[in-house]
C-alpha positions in Angstrom: 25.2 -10.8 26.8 23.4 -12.5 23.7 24.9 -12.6 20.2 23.3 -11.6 16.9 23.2 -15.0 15.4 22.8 -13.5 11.9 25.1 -10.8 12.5 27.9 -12.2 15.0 27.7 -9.1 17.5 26.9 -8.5 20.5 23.8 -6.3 22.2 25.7 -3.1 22.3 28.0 -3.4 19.2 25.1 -4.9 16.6 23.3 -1.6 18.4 26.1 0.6 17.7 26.5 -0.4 14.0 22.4 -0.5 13.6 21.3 2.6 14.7 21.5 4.3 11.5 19.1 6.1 9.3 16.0 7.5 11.0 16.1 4.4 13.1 15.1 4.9 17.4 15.4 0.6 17.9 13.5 -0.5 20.9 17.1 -1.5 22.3 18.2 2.5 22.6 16.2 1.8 25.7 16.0 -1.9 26.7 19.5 -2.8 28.2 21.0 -0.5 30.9 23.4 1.8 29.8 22.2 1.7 26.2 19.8 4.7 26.6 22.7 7.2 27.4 24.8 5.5 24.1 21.7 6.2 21.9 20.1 9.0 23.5 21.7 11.2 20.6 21.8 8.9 17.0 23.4 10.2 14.3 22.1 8.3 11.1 25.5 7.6 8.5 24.8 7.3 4.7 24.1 3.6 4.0 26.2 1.7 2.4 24.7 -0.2 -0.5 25.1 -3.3 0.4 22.8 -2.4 3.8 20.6 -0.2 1.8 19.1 -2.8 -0.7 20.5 -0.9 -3.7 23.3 -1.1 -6.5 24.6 0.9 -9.0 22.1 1.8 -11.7 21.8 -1.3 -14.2 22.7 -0.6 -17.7 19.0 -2.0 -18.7 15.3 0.2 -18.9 13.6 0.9 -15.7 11.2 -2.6 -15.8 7.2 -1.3 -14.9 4.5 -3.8 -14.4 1.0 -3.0 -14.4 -1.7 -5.7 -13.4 -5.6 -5.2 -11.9 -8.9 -4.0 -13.3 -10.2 -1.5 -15.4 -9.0 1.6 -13.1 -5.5 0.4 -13.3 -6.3 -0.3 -17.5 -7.5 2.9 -18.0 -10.8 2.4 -19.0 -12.0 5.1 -21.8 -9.0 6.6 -22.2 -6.1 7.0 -24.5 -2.7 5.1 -23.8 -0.8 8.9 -23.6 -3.8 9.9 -20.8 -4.0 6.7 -19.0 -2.3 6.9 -15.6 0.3 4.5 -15.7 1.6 6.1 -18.8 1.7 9.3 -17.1 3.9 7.7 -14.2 5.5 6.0 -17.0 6.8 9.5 -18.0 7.2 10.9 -14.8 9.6 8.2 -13.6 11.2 8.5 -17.0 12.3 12.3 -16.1 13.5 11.2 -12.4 15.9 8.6 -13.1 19.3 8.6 -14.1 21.0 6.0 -16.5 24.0 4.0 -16.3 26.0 6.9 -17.3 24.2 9.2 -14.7 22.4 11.3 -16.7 18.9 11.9 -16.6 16.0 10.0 -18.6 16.4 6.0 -18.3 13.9 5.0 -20.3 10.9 3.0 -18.6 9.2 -0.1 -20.2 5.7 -0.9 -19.1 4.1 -4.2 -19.2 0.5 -4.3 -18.9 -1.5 -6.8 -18.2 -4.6 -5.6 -16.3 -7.9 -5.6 -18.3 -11.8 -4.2 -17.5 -13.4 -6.2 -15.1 -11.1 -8.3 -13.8 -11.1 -10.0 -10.2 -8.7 -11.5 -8.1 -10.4 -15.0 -7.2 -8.5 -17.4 -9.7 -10.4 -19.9 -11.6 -8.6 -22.3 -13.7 -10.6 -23.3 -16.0 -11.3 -19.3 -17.2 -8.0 -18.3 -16.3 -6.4 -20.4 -18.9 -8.5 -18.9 -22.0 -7.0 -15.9 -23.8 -7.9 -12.4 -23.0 -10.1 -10.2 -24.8 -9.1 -6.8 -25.6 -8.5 -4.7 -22.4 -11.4 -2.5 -23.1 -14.3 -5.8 -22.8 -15.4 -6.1 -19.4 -14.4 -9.8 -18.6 -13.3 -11.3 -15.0 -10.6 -13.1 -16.6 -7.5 -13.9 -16.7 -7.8 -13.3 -13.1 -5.1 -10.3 -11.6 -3.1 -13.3 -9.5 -3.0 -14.8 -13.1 -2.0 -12.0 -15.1 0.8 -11.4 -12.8 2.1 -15.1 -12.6 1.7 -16.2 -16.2 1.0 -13.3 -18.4 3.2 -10.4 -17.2 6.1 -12.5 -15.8 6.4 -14.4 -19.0 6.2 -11.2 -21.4 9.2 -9.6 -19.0 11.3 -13.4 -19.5 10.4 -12.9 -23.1 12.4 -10.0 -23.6 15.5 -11.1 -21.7 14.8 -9.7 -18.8 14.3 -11.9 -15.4 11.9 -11.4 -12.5 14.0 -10.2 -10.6 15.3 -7.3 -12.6 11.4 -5.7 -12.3 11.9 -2.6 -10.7 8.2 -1.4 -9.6 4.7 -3.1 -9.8 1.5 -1.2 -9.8 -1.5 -3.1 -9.0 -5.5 -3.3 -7.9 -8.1 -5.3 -7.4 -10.7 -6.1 -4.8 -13.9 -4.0 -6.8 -15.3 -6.4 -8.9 -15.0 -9.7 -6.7 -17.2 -7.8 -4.5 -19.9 -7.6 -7.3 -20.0 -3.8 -6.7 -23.2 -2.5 -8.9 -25.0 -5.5 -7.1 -23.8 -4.7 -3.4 -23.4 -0.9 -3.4 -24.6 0.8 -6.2 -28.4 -0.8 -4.8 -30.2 0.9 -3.0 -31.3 -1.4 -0.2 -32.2 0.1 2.7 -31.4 -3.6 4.8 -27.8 -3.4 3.8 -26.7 -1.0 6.6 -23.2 0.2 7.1 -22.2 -3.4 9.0 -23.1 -5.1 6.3 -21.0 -2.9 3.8 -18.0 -2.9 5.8 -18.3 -6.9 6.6 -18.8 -7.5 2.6 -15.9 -5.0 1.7 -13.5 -6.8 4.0 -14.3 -10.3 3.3 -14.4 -10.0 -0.7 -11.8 -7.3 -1.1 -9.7 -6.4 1.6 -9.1 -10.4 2.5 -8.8 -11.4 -0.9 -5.8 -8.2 -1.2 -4.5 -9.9 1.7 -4.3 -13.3 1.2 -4.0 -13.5 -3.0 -3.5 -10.5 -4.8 -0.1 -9.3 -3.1 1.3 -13.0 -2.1 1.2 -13.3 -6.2 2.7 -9.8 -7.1 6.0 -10.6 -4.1 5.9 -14.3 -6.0 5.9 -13.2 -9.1 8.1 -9.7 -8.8 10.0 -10.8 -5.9 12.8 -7.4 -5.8 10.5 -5.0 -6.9 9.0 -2.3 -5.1 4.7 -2.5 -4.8 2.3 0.0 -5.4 -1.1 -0.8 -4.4 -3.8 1.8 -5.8 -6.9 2.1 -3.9 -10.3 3.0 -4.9 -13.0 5.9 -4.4 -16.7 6.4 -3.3 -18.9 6.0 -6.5 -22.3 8.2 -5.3 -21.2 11.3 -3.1 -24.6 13.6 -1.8 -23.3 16.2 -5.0 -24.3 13.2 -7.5 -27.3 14.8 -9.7 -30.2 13.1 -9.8 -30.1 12.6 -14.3 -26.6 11.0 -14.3 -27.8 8.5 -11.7 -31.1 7.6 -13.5 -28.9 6.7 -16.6 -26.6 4.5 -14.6 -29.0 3.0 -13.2 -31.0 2.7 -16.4 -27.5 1.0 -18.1 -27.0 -1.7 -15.0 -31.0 -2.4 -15.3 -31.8 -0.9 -11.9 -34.5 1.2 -12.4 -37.0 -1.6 -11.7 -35.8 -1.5 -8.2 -36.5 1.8 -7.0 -39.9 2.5 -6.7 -40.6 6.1 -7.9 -37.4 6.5 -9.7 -34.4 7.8 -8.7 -35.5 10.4 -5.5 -32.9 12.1 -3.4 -33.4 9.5 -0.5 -31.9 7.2 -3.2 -28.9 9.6 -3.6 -28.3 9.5 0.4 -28.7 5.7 0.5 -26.1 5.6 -2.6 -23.7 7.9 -1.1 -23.7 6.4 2.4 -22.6 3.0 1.1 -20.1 4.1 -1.4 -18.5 6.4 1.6 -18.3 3.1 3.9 -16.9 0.8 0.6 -14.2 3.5 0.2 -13.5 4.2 3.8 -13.3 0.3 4.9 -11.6 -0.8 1.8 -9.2 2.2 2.0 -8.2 1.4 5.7 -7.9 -2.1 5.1 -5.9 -1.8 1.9 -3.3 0.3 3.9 -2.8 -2.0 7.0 -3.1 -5.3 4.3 0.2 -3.1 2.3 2.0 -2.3 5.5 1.4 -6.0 7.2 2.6 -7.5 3.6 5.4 -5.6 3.4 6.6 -6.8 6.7 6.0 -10.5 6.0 7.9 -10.0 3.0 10.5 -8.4 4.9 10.7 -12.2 6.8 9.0 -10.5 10.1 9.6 -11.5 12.9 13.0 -13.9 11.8 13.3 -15.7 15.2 13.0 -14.8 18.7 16.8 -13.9 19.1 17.3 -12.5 16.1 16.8 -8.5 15.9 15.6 -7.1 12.3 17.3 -5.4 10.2 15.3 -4.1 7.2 14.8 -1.6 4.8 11.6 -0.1 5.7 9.0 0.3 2.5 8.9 -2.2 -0.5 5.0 -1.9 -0.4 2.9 1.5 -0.5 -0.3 2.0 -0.5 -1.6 4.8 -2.9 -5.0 6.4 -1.3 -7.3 8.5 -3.2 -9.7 8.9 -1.1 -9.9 10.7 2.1 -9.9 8.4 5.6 -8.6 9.5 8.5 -7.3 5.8 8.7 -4.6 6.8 5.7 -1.7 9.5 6.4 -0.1 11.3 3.6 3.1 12.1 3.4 3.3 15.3 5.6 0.6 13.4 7.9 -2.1 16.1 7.1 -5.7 15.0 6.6 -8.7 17.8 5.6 -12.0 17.0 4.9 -11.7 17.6 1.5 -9.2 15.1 0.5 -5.8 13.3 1.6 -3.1 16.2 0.9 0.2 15.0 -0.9 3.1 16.8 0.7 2.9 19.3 -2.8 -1.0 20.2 -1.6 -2.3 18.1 -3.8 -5.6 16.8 -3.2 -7.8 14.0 -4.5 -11.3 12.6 -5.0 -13.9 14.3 -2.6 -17.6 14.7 -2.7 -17.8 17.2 -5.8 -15.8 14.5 -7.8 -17.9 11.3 -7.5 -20.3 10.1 -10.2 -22.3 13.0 -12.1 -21.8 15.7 -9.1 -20.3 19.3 -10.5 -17.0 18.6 -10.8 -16.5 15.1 -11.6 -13.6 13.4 -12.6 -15.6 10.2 -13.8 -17.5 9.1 -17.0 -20.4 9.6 -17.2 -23.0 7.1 -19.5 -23.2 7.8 -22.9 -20.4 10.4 -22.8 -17.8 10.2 -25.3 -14.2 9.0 -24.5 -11.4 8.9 -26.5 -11.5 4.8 -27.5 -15.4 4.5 -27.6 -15.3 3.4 -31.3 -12.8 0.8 -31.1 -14.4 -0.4 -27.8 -18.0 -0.5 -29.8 -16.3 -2.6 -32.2 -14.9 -4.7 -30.2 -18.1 -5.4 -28.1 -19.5 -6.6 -31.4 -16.7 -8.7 -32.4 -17.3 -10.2 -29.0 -21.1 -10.9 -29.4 -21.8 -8.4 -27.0 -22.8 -5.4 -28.9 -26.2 -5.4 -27.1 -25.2 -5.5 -23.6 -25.0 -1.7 -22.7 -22.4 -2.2 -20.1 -19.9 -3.0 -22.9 -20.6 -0.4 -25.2 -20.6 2.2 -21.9 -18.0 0.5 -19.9 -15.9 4.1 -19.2 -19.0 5.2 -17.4 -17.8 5.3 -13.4 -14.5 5.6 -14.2 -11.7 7.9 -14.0 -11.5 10.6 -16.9 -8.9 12.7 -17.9 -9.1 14.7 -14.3 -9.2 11.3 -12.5 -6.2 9.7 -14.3 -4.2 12.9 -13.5 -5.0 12.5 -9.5 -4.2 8.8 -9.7 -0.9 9.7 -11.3 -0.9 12.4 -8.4 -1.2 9.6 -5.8 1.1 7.0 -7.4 4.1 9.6 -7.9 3.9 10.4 -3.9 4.2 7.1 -3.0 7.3 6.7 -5.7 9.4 9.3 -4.6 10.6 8.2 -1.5 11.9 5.3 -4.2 14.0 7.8 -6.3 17.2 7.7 -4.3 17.4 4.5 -4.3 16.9 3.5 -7.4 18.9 6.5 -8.7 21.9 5.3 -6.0 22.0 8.8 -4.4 22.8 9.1 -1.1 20.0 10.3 1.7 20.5 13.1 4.0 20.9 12.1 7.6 19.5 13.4 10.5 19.8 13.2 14.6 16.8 12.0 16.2 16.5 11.6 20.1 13.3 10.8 22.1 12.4 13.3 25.3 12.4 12.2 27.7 13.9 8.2 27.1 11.0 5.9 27.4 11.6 3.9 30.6 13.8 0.6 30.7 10.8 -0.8 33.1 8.4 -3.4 31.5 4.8 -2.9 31.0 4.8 0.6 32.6 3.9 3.6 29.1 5.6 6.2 28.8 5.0 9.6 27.7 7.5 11.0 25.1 8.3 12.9 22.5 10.5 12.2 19.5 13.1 15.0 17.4 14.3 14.8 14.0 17.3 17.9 13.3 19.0 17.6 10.0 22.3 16.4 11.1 24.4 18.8 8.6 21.7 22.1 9.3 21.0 21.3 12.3 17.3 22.5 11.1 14.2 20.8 12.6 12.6 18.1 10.2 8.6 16.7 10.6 7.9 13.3 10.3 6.0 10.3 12.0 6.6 7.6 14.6 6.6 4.4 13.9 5.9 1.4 15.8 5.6 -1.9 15.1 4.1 -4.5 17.8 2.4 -7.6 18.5 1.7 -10.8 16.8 0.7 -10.3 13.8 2.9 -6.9 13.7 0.4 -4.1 14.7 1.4 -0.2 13.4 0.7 2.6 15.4 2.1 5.9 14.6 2.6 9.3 16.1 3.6 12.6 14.2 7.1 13.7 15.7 7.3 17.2 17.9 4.1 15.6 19.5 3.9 14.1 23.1 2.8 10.7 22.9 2.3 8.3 25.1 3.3 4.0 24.6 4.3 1.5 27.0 7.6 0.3 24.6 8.8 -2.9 26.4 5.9 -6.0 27.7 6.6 -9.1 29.5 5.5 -12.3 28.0 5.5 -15.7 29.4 7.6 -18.5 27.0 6.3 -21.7 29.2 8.3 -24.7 29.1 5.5 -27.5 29.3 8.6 -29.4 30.6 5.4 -31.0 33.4 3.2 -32.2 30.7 6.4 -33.5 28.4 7.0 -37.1 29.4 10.2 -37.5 27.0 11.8 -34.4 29.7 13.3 -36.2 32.8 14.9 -35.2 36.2 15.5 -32.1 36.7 14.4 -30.3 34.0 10.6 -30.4 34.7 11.0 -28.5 37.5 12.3 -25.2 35.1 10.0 -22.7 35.7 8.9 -21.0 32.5 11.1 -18.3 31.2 9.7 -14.5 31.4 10.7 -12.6 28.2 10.8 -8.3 27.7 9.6 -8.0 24.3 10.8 -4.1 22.9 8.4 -2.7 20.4 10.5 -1.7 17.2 10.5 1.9 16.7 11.6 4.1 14.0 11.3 7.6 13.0 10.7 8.3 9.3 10.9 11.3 7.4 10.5 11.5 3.5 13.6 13.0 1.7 16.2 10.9 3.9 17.8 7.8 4.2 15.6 4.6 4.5 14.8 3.4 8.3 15.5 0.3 9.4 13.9 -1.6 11.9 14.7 -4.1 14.7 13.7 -4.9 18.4 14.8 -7.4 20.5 13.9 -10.1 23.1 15.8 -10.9 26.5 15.2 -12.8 29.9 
């Protein structure tokens, strides 16, 4: 039987002191005999050392905030921006040093309007203008890597003592008025969801969270995603001034029609939908890489399941909340809450967006500041709240932020998580490549009372997630056979015997996990044997 090399166990005992939390590990089924030893797992309070948390540090709750102009709160107040308002929240949640409530939180901020995620050196090393001036730079990679980090060092405090970043970005690098709000009838869905993924999913994926884990490297990651602009409610005067401001009018011949409203409202549904599906598997596939997935072919994974969350507000089928529940008016938060639909998009009847040439609470100083700037004719500047969130809007992005937090709270407040028993029915089968249809039960283990959750599973390379909602038949084929070849024919330094080995056939085990909100985090791990 093969050894944990991290861990010094073998199969069944690493097993044994594994299966914890709300953890079903593809090796409850993989090895003979295991399935009856795990067909009932009781999850034990982790021990800190195994749950990635410590006592409460006698020091403020650390808060970063980096991105663009949603995350900066454009037009608003500090005490109405959303990040203060999370500020506060997590403020009343968490317990200091002496275990009483109300640690106090302090936020760096270092996002700004207009900002993009494609660095440039050159601009990126310029100071910034005030957060209000619409200006790509510093870029977001740069604001976390040498403007945030640096404030945080300045006071102290290291890197590593960041407890939470909140970040964007993806909007402007896509040149959004110019792509979407544009009303060209040859830029068909493909096209939207091609341009979405290449200039703001990819660029999520491969700069904007590689620099937030670089820079914050202990911190937990909130990523914020965005919402569709134009909805079919958008009136047809608000539009016409947008329009008006970005100098579009000259493109639509006949003014701003109805046909103009559908065109609008088509492409700003497929922006939100593709970037809000890509955001979410780009989160979950960073989290794992950060997590050091996969570690080896040998070595199972053991790993504290969700340093990265995305925070949707926008409603895709593609995003779960956290109850799982999906309605066509909005993504529902596990309190009801929902969040942008069509009656809240740009100049519709309830809107939670600026509108041009409505007053906001910092139009003055921004007015001011556009002139100091040289830019007090460009009407972008002196209207740059218009499109985004107002007070309403803030208060749902708070909304969507805080759900994706408070799975957090326990940990970060070293409180121990309920446990629960969770058993699949029936056991998926030991035999490779041959699905299996199951269904997976969460009981609290002290009530004994049923919980709800989802299924988790992680497979493939890259790691793939597909989940199920508990209490639900599903069906998976959970263990694959793979070919490792040896090449030991076409390796001239291998002699005698040895290239005649056949090439070794491997049963790779999916990792599976159930996870319910409220309880102890899940870990993960699989395994590989031939």
């Amino acid at each position: 039987m093969r050894k944990s090399a991290k861990a010094g166990l073998d199969r069944r005992g690493f097993l044994k002191s594994a299966a914890c939390v709300s953890a079903l590990g593809a090796g409850h089924f993989g090895i003979s005999g295991v399935a009856d030893l795990f067909r009932h797992v009781v999850c034990p309070t982790i021990p800190p050392e195994r749950a990635g948390v410590s006592r409460v540090p006698d020091r403020p709750f650390l808060m970063v905030c980096c991105g663009d102009s949603i995350m900066w709160g454009q037009g608003l107040s500090e005490e109405h921006k959303f990040t203060t308002q999370v500020q506060g929240w997590l403020q009343n949640q968490l317990r200091q040093a002496d275990g009483q409530l109300g640690r106090p939180v302090k936020k760096y901020v270092a996002a700004h309007s207009g900002a993009v995620i494609a660095m440039n050196t050159p601009e990126d090393a310029k100071p910034p203008l005030p957060g209000e001036i619409p200006n790509h730079y510093p870029s977001i990679p740069q604001q976390l890597l040498w403007i945030a980090r640096p404030q945080v060092q300045a006071d102290g405090f290291n890197a590593t003592d960041v407890d939470l970043v909140l970040v964007d970005g993806g909007i402007n690098d896509m040149n959004f008025v110019e792509r979407i709000i544009n009303p060209d009838p040859t830029e068909d869905e493909a096209w939207v969801r091609k341009w979405t993924n290449e200039r703001c999913v990819n660029y999520v994926r491969d700069l904007l969270l590689p620099a937030a884990i670089e820079a914050f490297p202990k911190a937990k990651i909130v990523l914020t995603g965005y919402y569709p602009i134009v909805s079919t409610q958008t009136r047809l005067q608000p539009l016409t001034e947008l329009f008006r401001t970005h100098g579009l009018l000259g493109r639509v011949a006949g003014g701003v029609t109805q046909k103009v409203v559908e065109i609008l409202a088509a492409k700003s549904r497929w922006w939100a939908d593709e970037s809000t599906k890509g955001m979410y598997n780009v989160a979950f596939a960073a989290d794992m890489r950060d997590a050091g997935w996969p570690r080896g072919e040998l070595q199972p994974l053991m790993y504290q399941l969700g340093s990265i969350h995305f925070a949707s507000v926008f409603d895709s089928a593609w995003v779960p909340s956290s109850a799982g529940v999906h309605s066509s008016a909005g993504v529902h938060s596990a309190s009801g809450v929902h969040y942008f639909n069509v009656n809240n998009c740009y100049g519709a009847p309830d809107t939670y967006l600026w509108l041009v040439g409505q007053e906001d609470e910092v139009g003055a100083d921004r007015a001011k500041q556009c002139y100091q700037n040289h830019l007090n004719m460009d009407l972008t500047c002196i209207n740059a709240n218009m499109g985004h969130p107002n007070h309403l809007g803030a208060q749902h992005y708070a909304a969507a932020v805080i759900e994706q937090l408070t799975p957090w709270l326990q940990t970060w407040n070293y409180v121990p998580a309920p446990t629960m028993t969770v058993h699949l029915d029936p056991m998926p089968s030991q035999t490779p490549d041959v699905p299996t249809t199951t269904t997976a039960h969460a009981v609290d283990t002290k009530t004994g009372k049923a919980i709800s959750g989802k299924v988790i599973i992680v497979d493939g390379s890259p790691p793939t997630q597909h989940q199920f909602p508990t209490d639900v038949p599903f069906t998976y084929v959970f263990c694959r056979t793979s070919k490792t070849g040896n090449n030991t024919a076409a390796d001239p330094t291998v002699r005698g015997i040895a290239r005649l080995r056949p090439p070794l056939t491997n049963i790779t085990c999916a990792r599976v996990s159930v996870f319910v909100h409220g309880y102890a985090v899940s870990e993960l791990f699989g395994y590989d044997y031939d």
